[in-house]
Residue, then its C-alpha position, 0 to 999 in steps of 0.5 A: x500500500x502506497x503512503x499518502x504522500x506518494x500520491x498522484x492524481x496519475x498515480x492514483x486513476x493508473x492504479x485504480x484502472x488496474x482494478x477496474x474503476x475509473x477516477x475522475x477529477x472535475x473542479x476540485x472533486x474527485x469521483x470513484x466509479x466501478x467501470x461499466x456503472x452509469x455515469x452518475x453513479x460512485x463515490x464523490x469525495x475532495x481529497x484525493x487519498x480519501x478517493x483512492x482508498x474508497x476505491x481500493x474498497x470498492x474493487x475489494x468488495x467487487x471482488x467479494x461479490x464475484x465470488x460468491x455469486x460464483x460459489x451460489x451458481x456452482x452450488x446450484x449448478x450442483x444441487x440440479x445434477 
């Protein structure tokens, strides 16, 4: 995990790219969003380490979900034989 005062905005949208969301700066805000998620969706913050550190969660939790909702299919998959 990175410290907060090697922090770039660069730095910071490469990084979350690489987990599959999008960091976007506009007039001093910054927004988090998961790729593919409408574009009024994610998390709005003005600090930039704030947005960063909500976006690692947020890629942890999609992560989370995956694979569950990839346990319950296999499940059922299982369960139907």
């Amino acid at each position: 995990m990175m410290k907060r005062s090697q922090l770039s905005f660069k730095r910071a949208r490469m990084e979350l790219r690489e987990l599959g969301l999008t960091l976007l700066r506009k007039q001093g805000e910054y927004r988090v969003r998961i790729i593919g998620t409408a574009d009024g969706e994610g998390y709005f913050t003005n600090d930039l380490w704030d947005a960063y550190q909500t976006g690692v969660r947020m890629s942890q939790e999609q992560q989370n979900n995956q694979k569950v909702c990839q346990q319950t299919s296999n499940s059922a998959a299982s369960t139907a034989s």
